[in-house]
C-alpha positions as CSV (number, residue, x, y, z in Angstrom):
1,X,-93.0,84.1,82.1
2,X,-93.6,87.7,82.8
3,X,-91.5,89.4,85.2
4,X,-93.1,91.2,88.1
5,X,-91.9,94.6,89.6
6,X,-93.2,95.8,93.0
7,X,-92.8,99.8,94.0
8,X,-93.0,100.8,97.1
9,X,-92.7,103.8,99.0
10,X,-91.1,103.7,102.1
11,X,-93.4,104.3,105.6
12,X,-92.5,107.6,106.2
13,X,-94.1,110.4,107.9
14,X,-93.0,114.0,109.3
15,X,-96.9,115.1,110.0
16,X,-96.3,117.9,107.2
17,X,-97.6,117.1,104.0
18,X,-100.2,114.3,105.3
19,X,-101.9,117.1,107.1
20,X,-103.3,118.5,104.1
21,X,-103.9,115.9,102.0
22,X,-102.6,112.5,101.2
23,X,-100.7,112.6,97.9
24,X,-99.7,110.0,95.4
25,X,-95.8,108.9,94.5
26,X,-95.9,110.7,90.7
27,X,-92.5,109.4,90.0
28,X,-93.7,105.6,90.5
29,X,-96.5,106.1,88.0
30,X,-93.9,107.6,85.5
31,X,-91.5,104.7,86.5
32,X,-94.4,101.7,86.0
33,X,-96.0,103.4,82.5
34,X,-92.3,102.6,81.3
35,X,-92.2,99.2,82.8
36,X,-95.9,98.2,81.8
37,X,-94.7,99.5,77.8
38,X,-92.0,97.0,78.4
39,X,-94.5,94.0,79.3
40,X,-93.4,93.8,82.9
41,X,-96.6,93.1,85.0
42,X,-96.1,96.0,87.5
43,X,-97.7,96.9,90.5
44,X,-97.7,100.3,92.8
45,X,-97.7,99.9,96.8
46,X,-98.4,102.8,98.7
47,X,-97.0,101.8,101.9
48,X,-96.9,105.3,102.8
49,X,-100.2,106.8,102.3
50,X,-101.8,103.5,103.7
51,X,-99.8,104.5,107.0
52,X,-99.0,100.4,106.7
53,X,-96.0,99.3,108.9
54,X,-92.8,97.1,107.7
55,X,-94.9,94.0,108.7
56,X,-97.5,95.2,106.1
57,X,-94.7,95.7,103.9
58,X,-93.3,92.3,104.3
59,X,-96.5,90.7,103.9
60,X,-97.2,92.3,100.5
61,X,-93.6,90.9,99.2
62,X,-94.4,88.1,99.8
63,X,-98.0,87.5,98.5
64,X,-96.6,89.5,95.0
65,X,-93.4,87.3,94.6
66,X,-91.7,90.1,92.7
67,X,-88.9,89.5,90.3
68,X,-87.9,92.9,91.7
69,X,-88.6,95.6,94.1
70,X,-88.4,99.6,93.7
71,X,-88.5,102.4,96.3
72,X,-87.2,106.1,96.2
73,X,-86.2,108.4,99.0
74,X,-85.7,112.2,99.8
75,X,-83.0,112.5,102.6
76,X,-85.4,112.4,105.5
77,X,-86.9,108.9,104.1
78,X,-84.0,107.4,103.5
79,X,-83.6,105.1,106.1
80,X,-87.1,103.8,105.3
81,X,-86.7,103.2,101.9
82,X,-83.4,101.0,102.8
83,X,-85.4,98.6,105.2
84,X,-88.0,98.3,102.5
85,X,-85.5,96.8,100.4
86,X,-83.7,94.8,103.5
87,X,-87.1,93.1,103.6
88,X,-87.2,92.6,100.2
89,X,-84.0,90.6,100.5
90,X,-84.9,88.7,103.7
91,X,-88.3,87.1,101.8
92,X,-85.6,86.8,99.0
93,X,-82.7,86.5,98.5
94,X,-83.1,86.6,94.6
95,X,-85.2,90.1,94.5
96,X,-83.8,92.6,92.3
97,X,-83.5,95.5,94.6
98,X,-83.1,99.1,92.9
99,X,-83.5,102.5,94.9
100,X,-84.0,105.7,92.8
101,X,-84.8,109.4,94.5
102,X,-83.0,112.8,94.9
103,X,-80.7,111.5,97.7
104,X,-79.7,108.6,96.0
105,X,-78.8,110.3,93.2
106,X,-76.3,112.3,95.1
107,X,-75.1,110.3,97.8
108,X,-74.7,106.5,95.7
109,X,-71.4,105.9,97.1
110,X,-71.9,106.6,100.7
111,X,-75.2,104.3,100.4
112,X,-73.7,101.3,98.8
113,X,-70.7,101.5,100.8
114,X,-72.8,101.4,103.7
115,X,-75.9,98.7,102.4
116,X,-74.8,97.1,99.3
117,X,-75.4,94.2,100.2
118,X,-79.0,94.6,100.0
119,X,-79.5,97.2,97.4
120,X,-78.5,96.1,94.1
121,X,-78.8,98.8,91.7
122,X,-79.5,102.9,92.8
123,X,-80.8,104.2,89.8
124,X,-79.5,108.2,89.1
125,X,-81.0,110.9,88.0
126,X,-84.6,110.5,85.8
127,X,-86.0,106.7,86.1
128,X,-88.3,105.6,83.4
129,X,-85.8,104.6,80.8
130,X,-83.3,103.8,83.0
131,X,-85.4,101.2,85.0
132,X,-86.3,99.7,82.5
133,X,-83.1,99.1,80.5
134,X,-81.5,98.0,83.8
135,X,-84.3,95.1,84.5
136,X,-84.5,94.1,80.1
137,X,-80.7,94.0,80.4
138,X,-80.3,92.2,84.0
139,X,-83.1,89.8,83.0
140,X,-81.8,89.4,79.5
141,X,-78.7,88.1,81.1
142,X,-76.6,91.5,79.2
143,X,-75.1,92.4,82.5
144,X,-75.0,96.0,83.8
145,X,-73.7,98.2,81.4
146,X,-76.9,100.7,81.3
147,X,-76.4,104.5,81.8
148,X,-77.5,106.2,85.3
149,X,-76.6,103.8,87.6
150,X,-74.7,102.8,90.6
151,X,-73.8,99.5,92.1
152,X,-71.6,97.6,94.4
153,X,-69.2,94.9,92.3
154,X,-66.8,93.0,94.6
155,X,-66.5,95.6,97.6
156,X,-66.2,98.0,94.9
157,X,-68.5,101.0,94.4
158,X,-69.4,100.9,90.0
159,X,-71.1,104.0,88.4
160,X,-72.2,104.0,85.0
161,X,-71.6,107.2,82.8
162,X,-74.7,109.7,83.6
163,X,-78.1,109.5,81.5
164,X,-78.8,112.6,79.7
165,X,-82.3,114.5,80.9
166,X,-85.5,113.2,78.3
167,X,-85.9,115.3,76.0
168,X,-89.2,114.7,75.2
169,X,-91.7,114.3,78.2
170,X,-94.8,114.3,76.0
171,X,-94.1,110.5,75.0
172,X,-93.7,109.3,78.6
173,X,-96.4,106.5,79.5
174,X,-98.2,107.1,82.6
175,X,-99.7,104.1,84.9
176,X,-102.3,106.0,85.8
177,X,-104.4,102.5,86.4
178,X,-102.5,101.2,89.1
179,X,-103.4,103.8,91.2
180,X,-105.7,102.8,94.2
181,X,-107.9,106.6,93.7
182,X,-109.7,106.1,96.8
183,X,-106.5,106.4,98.6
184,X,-106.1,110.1,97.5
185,X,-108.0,113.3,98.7
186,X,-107.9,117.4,99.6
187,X,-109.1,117.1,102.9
188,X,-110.8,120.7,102.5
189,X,-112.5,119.5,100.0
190,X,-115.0,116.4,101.1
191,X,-115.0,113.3,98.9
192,X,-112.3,114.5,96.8
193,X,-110.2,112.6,94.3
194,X,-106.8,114.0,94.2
195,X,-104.0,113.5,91.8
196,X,-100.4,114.7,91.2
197,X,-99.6,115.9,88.0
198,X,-96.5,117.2,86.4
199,X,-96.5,120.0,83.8
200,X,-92.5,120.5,83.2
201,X,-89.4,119.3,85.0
202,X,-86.5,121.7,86.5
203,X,-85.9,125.4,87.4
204,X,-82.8,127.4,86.2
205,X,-82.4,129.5,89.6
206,X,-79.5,128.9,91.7
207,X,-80.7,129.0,95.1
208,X,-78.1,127.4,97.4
209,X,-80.5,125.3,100.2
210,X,-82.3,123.9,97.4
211,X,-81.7,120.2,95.6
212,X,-84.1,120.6,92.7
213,X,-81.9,122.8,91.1
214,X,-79.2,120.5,91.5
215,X,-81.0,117.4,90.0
216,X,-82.4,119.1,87.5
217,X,-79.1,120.3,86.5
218,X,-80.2,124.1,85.5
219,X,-82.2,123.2,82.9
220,X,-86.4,123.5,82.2
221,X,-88.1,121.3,79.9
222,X,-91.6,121.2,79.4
223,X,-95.2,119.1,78.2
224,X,-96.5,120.8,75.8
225,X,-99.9,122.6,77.2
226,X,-102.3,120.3,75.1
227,X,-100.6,117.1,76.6
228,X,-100.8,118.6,79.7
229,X,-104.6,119.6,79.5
230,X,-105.4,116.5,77.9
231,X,-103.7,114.7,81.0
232,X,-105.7,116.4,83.3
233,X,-109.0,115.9,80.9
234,X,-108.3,112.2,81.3
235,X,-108.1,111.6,85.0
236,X,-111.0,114.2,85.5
237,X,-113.4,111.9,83.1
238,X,-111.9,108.6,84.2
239,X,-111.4,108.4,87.6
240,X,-113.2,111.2,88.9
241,X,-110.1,113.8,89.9
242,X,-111.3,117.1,90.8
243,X,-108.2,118.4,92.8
244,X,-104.7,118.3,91.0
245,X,-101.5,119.1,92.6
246,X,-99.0,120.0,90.2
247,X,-95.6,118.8,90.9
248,X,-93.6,121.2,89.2
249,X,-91.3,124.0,90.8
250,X,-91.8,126.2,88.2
251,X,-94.5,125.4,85.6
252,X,-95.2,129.1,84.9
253,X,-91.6,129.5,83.5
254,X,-92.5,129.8,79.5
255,X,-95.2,132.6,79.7
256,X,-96.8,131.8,76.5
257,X,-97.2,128.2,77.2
258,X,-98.3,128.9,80.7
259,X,-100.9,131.1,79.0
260,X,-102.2,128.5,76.5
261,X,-102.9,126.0,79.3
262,X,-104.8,128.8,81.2
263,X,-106.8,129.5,77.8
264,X,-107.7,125.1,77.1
265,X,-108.7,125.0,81.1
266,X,-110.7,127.7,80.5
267,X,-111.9,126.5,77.3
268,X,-112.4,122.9,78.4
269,X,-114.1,123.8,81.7
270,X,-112.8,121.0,83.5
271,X,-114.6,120.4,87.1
272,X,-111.0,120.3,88.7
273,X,-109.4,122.4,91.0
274,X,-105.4,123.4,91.3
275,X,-102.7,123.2,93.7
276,X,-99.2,124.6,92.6
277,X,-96.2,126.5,93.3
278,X,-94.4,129.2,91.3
279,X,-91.8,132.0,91.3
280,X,-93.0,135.6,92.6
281,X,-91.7,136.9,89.6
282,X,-94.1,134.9,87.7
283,X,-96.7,136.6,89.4
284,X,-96.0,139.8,88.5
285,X,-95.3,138.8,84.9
286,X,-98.9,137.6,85.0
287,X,-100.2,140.8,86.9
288,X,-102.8,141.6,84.0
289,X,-103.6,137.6,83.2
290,X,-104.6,136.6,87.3
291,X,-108.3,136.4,85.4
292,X,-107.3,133.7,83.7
293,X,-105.8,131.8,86.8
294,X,-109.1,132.2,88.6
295,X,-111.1,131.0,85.1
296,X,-108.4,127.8,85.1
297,X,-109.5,126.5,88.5
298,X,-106.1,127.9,90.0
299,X,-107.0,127.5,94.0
300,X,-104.1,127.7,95.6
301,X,-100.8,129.3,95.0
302,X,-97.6,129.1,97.0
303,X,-94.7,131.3,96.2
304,X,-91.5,131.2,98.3
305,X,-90.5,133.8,100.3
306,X,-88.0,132.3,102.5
307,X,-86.3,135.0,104.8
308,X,-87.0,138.3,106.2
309,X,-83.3,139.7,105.5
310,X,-82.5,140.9,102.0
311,X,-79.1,139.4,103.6
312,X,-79.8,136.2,103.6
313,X,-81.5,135.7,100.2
314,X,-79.4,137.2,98.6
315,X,-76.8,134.8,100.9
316,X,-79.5,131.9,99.3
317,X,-78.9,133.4,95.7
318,X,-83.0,133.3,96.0
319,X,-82.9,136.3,92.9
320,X,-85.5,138.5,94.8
321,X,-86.5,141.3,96.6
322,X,-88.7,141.5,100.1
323,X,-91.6,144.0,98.0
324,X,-91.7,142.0,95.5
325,X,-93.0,138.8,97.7
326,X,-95.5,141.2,98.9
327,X,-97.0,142.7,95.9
328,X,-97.0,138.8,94.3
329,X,-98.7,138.0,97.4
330,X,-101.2,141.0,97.3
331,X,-102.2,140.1,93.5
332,X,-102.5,136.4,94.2
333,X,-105.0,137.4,97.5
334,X,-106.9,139.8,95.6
335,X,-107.9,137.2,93.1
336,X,-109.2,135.3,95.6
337,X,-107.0,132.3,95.3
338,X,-105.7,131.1,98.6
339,X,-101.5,132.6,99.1
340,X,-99.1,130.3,100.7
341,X,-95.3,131.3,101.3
342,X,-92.9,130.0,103.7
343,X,-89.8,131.1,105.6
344,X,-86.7,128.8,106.0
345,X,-84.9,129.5,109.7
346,X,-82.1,128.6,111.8
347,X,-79.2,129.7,110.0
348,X,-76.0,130.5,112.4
349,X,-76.8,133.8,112.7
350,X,-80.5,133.4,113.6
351,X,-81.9,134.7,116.7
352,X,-85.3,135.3,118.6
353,X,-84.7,138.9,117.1
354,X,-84.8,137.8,113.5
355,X,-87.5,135.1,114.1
356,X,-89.3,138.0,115.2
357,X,-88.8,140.0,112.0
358,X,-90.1,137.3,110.1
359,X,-93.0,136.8,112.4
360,X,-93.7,140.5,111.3
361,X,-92.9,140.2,107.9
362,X,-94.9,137.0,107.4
363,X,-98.3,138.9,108.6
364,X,-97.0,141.9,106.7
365,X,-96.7,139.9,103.7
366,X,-100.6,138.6,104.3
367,X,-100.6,134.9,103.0
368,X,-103.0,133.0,103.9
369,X,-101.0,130.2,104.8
370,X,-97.0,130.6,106.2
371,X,-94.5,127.9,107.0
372,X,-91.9,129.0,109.2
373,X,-89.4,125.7,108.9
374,X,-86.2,125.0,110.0
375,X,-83.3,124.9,107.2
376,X,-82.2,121.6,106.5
377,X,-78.4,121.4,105.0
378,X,-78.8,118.5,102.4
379,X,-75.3,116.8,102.3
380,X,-75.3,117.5,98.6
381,X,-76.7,121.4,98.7
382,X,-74.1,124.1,97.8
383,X,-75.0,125.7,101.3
384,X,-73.7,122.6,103.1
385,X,-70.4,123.8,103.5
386,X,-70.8,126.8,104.8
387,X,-73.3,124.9,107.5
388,X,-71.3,122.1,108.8
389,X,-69.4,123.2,111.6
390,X,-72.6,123.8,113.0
391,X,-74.6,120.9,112.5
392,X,-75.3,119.1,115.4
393,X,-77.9,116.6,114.2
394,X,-76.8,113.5,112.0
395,X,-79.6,111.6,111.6
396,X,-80.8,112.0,108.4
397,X,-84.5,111.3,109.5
398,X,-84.7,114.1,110.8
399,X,-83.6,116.5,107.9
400,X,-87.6,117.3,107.5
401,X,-87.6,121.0,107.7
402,X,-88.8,120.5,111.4
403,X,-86.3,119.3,113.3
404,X,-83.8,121.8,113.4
405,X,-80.2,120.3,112.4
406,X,-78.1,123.4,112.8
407,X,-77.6,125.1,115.8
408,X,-77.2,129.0,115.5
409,X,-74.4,130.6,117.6
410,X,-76.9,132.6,119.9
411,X,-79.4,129.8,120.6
412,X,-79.4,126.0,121.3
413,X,-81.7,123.8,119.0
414,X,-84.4,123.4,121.5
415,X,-84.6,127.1,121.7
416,X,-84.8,127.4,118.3
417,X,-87.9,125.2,117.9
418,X,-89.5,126.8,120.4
419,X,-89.4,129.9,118.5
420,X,-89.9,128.2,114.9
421,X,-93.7,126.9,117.3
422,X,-94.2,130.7,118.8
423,X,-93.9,131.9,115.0
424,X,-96.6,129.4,113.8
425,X,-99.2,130.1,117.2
426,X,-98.6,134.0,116.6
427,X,-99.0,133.8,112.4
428,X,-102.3,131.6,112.9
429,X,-103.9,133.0,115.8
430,X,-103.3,136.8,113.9
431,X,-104.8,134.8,110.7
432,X,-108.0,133.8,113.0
433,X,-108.8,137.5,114.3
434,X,-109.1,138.6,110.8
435,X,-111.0,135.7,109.7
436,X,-114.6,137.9,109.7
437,X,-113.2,140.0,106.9
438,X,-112.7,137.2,105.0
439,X,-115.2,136.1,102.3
440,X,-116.8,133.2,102.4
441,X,-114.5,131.1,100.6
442,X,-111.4,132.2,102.5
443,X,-113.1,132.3,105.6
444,X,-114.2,128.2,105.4
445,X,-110.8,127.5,103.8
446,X,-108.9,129.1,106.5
447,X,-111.1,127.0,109.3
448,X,-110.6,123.8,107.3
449,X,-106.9,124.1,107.1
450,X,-106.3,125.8,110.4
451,X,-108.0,122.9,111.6
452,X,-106.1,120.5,110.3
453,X,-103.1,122.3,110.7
454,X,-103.2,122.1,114.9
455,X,-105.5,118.5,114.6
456,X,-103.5,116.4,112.4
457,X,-100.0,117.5,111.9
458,X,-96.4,117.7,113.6
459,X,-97.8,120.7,115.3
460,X,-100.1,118.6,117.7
461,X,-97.6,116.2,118.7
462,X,-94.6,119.4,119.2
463,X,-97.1,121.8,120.8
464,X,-98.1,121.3,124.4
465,X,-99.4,123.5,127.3
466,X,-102.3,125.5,128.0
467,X,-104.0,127.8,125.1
468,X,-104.1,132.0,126.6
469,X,-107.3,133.2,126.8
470,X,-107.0,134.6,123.2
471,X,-106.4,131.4,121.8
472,X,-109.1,129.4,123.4
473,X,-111.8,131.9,122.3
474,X,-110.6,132.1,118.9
475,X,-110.8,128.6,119.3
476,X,-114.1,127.7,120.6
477,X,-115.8,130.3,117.7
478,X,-114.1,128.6,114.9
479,X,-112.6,125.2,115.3
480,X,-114.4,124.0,118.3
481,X,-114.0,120.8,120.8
482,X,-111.4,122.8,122.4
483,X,-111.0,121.0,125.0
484,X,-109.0,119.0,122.8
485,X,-106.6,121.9,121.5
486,X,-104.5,122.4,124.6
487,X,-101.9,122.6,122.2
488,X,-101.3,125.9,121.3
489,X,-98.4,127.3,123.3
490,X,-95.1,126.0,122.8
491,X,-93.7,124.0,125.4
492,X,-90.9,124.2,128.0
């Protein structure tokens, strides 16, 4: 009888990333194109994008009667992902449970010391082999001798020897038909069908807040740009996607291939749109090719800028200057795509001084979009050291970039996050006044997203008091209702 395989992402939400969209778990449809190969009857439950509670959770367990259940977690959603599986165990007992994800992958031992008595297996590093070697060899009744995992064997915490990175990502089989497509949209866009794509895995910079780096383990690998295009010609003419968000951290990183999938997107004139991130350095590489972003589809660009002290990136190892985030910046803007960069705050030496330079340097800079968020010290980082005598906050829910976790020497936490919520009202509310010199584009981008930004994300629920006069009349001109946006100034 075939064996059946459930994945399931865990309920979370931290209000960012739903605001904008409502994005599909990539790694899951890598995982189950392996598994399906392998004659396993999968299936993909979005527990998260459905906003469906643990009930729902439970109740989809047990109308699937899986053979085994799947989740994967980042740090803030790992105590989610571990009551998915707790209530994968409680309809039964006999579930293969297996957890996979970037915390995981660092953090094994502390898990299955903790609760491994309901997880079974944590899968480490990349998943689609090693899932499904684990389950052929489990099921086959070969025991548990499989590369890249972890498990718990008579109180006793087991890894296998690490699973070297794939080598070739063109071959991997994708599951793109057990995704429920009417789940996923841009909400800027109306009636949109979104997917999440990957281009290339890794990035070979050594910034020290970041896990990618780590996971990846320093090293890029790449699609080639007519699997890639191809890809993204297949979901466009099957199911209808016409907004792609690609995944990768760096997919500019090989300037000649970057270059050939601008030239087949232009040449293929695909109806789709594109979301992705890259280095500012890759921008100004590209400086005499931004034609050929805006002849891609390339929409929206977001480029890291991080701090407003030459200090403290060069303290992050970030490899870049403050100018050179603003002439990126400037080239992406003047192409008329829409420029996203954020700013990660709260170190020990942060005060309302500094969040003030960044304030400045964030409407000097000119994006469109800026996140000011609050660093989160990722047990695992190479910055964690350094930040742990002044962490205060242990609950690893809460390691969102929201929440701050550390608490610099001049301020409490709470004082921080007021200031992190001043930097957003003065950012957007600068953004609005300049909206009329925006073209048309821009200008119905910027309402959209500003919109959505004080409507439907953590800054509604963490914003509270009356707007200033300013505020309300930039309000009532572009976002109206706003009698319903007494949410602007931070709270006490």
């Amino acid at each position: 009888m075939t064996k059946k395989v459930l994945l399931i992402t865990p309920p979370y939400h931290c209000g960012v990333l739903e605001s904008a969209g409502t994005w599909m778990p990539l790694g899951m449809v890598y995982v189950a194109g392996g598994l399906q190969d392998a004659g396993y009857e999968v299936k993909i439950y979005d527990a998260m994008s459905k906003y469906h509670t643990f009930d729902d959770i439970k109740q989809q367990i047990q109308d699937y009667h899986p053979d085994a259940v799947g989740t994967a977690a980042y740090t803030s959603s790992l105590y989610d992902a571990i009551s998915v599986l707790r209530i994968a165990k409680e309809v039964d007992p006999s579930i293969i449970t297996m957890l996979g994800g970037i915390h995981s992958n660092f953090c094994w031992d502390e898990i299955l010391q903790k609760d491994g008595n309901i997880i079974d297996f944590i899968v480490r590093g990349e998943g689609e082999i090693t899932t499904t070697e684990l389950l052929n060899s489990v099921f086959g009744g070969k025991g548990t001798d499989v590369p890249g995992i972890a498990y718990l064997k008579d109180g006793k915490v087991v890894a296998t020897r690490e699973r070297p990175l794939i080598k070739d990502l063109d071959a991997l089989p994708m599951a793109w038909d057990l995704i429920e497509w009417k789940d996923y949209s841009f909400k800027t866009k109306k009636n949109s069908t979104l997917a999440v794509v990957s281009s290339s895995r890794g990035c070979t910079q050594k910034c020290t807040f970041c896990s990618q780096r780590l996971f990846w383990k320093e090293k890029w690998r790449a699609r080639s740009a007519q699997n890639f295009v191809s890809e993204l010609e297949y979901l466009n003419k099957t199911y209808g996607v016409d907004v792609v968000m690609i995944a990768d951290e760096t997919p500019t990183f090989d300037r000649e291939r970057w270059e050939k999938i601008l030239d087949l997107l232009i040449e293929k004139k695909l109806d789709v749109e594109i979301l992705m991130e890259t280095r500012v350095d890759d921008i100004l590489r590209d400086k005499e090719i931004m034609h050929k972003y805006i002849g891609a589809g390339i929409l929206h660009i977001y480029v890291g800028a991080e701090s407003a002290s030459q200090a403290t990136l060069d303290k992050y190892q970030k490899n870049l200057k403050i100018e050179e985030s603003k002439e990126a910046i400037d080239l992406i803007n003047n192409a008329g795509i829409i420029s996203e960069t954020s700013f990660v705050l709260g170190m020990p030496d942060e005060t309302p001084d500094s969040i003030d330079a960044a304030i400045k340097l964030a409407k000097y800079y000119n994006p469109d979009l800026a996140f000011f968020l609050a660093i989160a010290p990722w047990p695992y980082s190479d910055i964690y050291k350094e930040l742990a005598p002044y962490v205060e906050e242990f609950d690893y829910s809460k390691y969102n970039l929201i929440e701050p976790i550390v608490k610099p020497i001049n301020m409490t936490r709470a004082e921080l996050n007021k200031h992190l919520l001043r930097a957003f009202r003065e950012f957007y509310m600068d953004k609005l006044s300049q909206i009329e010199d925006m073209g048309e584009f821009k200008k119905n981008y910027m309402i959209d997203v500003t919109r959505l930004l004080i409507n439907d994300s953590y800054l509604a629920s963490q914003m509270k008091g009356e707007m200033p006069p300013e505020a309300k009349k930039l309000m009532e001109k572009y976002l109206k209702k706003p009698e319903k946006q007494i949410i602007i100034v931070p709270g006490n």
